[in-house]
N, C-alpha and C positions, 0 to 999 in steps of 0.2 A: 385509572389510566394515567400512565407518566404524561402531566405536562411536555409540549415541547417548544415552546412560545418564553423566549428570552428577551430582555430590553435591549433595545440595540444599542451598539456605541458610535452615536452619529460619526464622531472625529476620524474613528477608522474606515466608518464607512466613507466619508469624504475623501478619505487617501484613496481607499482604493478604486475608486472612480478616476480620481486627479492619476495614480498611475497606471489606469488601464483605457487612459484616453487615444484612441487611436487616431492617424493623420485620416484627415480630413477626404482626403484622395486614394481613401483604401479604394481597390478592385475586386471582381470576383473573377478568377481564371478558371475558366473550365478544361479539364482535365476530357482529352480525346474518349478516353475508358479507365478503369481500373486496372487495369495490367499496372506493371512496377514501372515499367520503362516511361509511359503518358504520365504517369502521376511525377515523375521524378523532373520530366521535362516544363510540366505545368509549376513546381516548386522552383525550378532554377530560370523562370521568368518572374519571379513575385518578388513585390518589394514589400517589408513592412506594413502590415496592416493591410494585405491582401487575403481575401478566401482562396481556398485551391477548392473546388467544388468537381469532388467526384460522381459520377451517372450509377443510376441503377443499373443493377447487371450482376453475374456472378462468374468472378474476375479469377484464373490460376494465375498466382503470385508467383513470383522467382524472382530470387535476389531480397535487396536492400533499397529499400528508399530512405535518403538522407535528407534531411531538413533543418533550416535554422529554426529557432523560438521568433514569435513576434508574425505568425500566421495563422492561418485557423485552416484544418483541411476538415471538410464538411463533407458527406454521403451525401442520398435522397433516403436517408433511414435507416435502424439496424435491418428491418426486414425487407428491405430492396437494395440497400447496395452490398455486397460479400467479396471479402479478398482472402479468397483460401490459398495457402500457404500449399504450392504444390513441389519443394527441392526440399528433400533432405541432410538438411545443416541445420546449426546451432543459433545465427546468424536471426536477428531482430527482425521483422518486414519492414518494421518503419523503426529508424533512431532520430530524435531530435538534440539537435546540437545546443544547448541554452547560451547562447552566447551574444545576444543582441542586449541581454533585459528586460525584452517587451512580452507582452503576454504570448503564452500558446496556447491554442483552441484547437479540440479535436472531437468530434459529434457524428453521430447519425450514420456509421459503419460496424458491417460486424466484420471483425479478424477471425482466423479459424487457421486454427496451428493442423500441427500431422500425427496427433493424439493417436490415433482410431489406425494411420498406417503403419505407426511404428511400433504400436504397442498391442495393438491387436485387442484383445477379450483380455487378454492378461493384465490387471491391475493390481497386482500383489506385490509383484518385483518387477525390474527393469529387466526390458530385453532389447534395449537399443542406447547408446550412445549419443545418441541428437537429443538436445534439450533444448527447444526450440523456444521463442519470444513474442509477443506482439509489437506491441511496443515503449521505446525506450526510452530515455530520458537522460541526456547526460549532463552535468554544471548544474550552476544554480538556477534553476525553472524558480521565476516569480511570478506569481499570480495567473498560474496554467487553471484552465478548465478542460474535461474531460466529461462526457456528458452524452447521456443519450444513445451507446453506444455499446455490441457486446464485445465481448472475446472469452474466445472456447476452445479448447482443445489442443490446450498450449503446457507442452510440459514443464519447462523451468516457470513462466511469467506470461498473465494476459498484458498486464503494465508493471513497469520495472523502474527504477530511478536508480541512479548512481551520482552522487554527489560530486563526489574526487573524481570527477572523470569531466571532458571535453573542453573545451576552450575555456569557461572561464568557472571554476568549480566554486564546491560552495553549497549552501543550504535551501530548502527546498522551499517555495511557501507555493500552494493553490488548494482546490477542490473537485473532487472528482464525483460526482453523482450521477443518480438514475441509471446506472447503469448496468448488464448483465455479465455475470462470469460462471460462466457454466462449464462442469467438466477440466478444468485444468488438473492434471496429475502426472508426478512423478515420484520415483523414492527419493524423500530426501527435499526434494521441490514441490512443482507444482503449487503457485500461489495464485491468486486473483492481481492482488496489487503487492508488489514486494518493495520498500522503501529502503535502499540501500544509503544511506545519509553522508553527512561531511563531519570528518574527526573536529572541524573546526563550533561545530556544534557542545565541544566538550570546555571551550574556553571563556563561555557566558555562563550565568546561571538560569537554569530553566524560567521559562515563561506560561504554565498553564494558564490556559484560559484567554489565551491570544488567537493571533492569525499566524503565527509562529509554528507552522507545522503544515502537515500534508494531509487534508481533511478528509474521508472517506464515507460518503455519507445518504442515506436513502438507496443504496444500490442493492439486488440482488446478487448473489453467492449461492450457486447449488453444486456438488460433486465438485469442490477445489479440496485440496489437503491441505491448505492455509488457506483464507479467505485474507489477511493481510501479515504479512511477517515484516521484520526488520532488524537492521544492524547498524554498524558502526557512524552512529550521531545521529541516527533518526530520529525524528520527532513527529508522531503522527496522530491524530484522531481519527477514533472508526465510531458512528455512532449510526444511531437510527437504521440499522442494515438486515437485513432480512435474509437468514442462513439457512440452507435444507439440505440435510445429508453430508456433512462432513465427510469427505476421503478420509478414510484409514481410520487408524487408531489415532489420532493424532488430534489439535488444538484448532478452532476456529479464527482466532486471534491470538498471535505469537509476539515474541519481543525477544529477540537474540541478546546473552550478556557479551563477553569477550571472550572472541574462540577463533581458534586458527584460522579462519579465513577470510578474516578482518580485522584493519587495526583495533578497529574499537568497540565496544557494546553500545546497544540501545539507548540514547538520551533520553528520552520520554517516550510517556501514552496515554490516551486519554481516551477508554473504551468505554462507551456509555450507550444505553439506551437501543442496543439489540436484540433480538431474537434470535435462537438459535432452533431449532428443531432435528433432529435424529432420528431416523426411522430405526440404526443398528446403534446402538450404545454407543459412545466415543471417548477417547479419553477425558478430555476436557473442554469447556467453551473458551477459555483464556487460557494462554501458559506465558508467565512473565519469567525470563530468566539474567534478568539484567535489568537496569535502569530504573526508573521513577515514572509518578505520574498515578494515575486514579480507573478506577474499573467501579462503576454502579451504574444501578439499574438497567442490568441486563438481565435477560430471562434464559436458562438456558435450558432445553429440554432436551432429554437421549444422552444424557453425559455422565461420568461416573463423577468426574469433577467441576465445579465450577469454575474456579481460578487455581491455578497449580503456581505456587511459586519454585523455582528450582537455582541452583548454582550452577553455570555452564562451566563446561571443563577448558581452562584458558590453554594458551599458547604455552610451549618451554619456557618462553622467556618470562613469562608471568607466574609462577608456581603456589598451588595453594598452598601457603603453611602461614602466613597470619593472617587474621582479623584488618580492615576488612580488605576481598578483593578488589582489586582495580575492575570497574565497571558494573559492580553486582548490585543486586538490589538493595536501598538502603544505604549507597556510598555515591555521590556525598547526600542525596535526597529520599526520600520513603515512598512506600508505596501507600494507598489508599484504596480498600475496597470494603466497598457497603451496598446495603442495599438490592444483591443480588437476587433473582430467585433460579432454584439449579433442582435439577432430576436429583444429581447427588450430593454429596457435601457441597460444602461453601465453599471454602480454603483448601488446599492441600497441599502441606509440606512433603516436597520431592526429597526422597531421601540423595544421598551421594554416595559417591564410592572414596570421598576421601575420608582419611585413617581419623580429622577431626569433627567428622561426621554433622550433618546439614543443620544440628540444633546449634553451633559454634557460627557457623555462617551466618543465617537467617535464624532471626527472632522478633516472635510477634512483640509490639512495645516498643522494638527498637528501630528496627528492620523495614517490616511493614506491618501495617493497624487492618481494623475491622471495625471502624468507626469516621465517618465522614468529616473530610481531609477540612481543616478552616480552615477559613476565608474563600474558599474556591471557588468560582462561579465559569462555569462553561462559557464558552465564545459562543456570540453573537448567531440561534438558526433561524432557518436555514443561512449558509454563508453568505455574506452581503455578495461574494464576486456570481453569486446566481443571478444576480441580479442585472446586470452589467450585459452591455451585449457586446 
């Protein structure tokens, strides 16, 4: 049985307390019901370091609730509070704006997208236009907890992050556990947590084994077609997560490199210590196509592959024709995976369709290994900010 009992790093854990000390005269505002309109009005009376405390009930959503960072909106539990998403748009239920600093907290609600209206029985292809959200995240979120809480039945994203976006952008750091994501699918979408990152991410050198990232950790994942994706400067850890039935053909844990719908590829990952399970065969537990960072000891069962590495097809303005790509695996940092145990192969090189063919790109040795990364030591579990209230 994998150990999961790490020495802690008192120094950071004293930061993150010192930064997620809240004023002293936080409030709890309760929120009339769940409808969008009571919750929006309970948000635009809170100051910093207040709860917005929504009732048991099951709530039809319409609209958008917008909220600053530096509050906590609270349920009475996933299985008593519900805010099911009843208007057909694209459009988030809740976005939060990161723009204070201070912590965001979000617990003890389940979100419930328009999965089942718009898509019907049909999971194969799309037959609707709305890709709808839970919720968002825009700027740099520091020290966000997300906890205790589901979302289902959301086609693009149960949780979504966008770095380059909202008042004060920028790079992501919190933890999001215990939580369910059930049923999110689309083609092409459909993720659990998707980590959209800040390019700004591209002009440090990576940090494994930090708080330097967007932790994903003890939660359940059933019927998503990503259980975690990402792109341009993300930096995220998935570990100890508990996967059953991967959507589609597709990867459990993804990592986008550089491709047209983002400046930039994946900065890191640090996937460890899952489960996967697959009742129908799947492609893969992992698919890295970009960036750096470590995958061991994970289990993956039902899959043809265990870790796939691949070369994303970049933008015009990036053109494959030398060594190495801008953002691929292996430039400027390596990948590391050990320790796996998989239905199918370990590793699998993705072939390409360009004319200098996937053994010029990626190479084991150079590229990425199959031998456990030195010096590397996992951050601090579970996350010290669980700790924290």
């Amino acid at each position: 049985m994998m150990e999961k009992f790490y020495l802690g790093r008192t120094l950071c854990l004293l930061l993150f307390i010192a930064f997620n000390a809240m004023p002293a005269s936080a409030a709890v505002i309760y929120a009339r019901s769940g409808y969008a309109a009571d919750i929006q009005t309970a948000i635009n009376g809170a100051s910093i370091g207040d709860t917005i405390s929504v009732p048991a009930g099951r709530y039809s959503f319409k609209g958008t609730v917008y909220a600053p960072d530096g509050i906590y909106i609270r349920g009475a539990g996933r299985d008593s509070t519900f805010l099911v998403k009843s208007d057909n748009t694209s459009a988030p239920m809740i976005i939060v704006d990161a723009k204070t600093g201070m912590p965001f907290k979000f617990s003890d609600i389940t979100m419930q997208g328009r999965l089942d209206a718009l898509q019907g029985t049909n999971r194969t292809t799309a037959v609707t236009t709305v890709t709808d959200g839970g919720l968002y995240i825009k700027g740099a979120a520091r020290n966000f907890k997300i906890f205790n809480a589901r979302f289902t039945k959301f086609l693009r994203a149960g949780i979504e992050f966008q770095g380059d976006a909202g008042t004060v952008p920028g790079e992501q750091i919190g933890v999001i556990y215990r939580n369910e994501f059930i049923d999110n699918w689309y083609s092409n979408l459909g993720y659990g947590v998707a980590v959209d990152g800040s390019v700004n991410a591209w002009n440090r050198p990576i940090a494994l084994g930090t708080a330097n990232a967007v932790f994903v950790e003890d939660n359940l994942f059933v019927l998503n077609r990503h259980c975690v994706t990402s792109t341009n400067g993300a930096n995220y850890v998935a570990r100890y997560n508990t996967v059953r039935d991967n959507y589609q053909d597709s990867q459990s844990f993804d990592a986008h490199g550089l491709s047209p719908a983002w400046p930039r590829g994946t900065r890191s990952v640090e996937i460890y210590g899952n489960v996967v399970t697959n009742s129908i065969t799947r492609w893969a537990g992992a698919g890295i196509r970009g960036g750096s960072g470590v995958v061991w000891g994970n289990t993956w069962n039902g899959v043809s592959h265990g870790v796939v590495v691949s070369l994303e097809d970049p933008p015009p303005a990036h053109p494959l024709t030398t060594y190495p790509a801008l953002d691929q695996i292996g430039n400027p940092y390596d990948l590391y995976i050990w320790n796996n145990i998989s239905s199918g192969d370990s590793v699998y090189k993705n072939p390409t369709t360009n004319p200098l063919g996937i053994d010029y790109w990626l190479r084991l040795g150079r590229d990425y290994y199959t031998t456990i990364k030195p010096g590397y030591l996992p951050y601090t579990y579970p996350h010290p900010l669980r700790s924290i209230n």
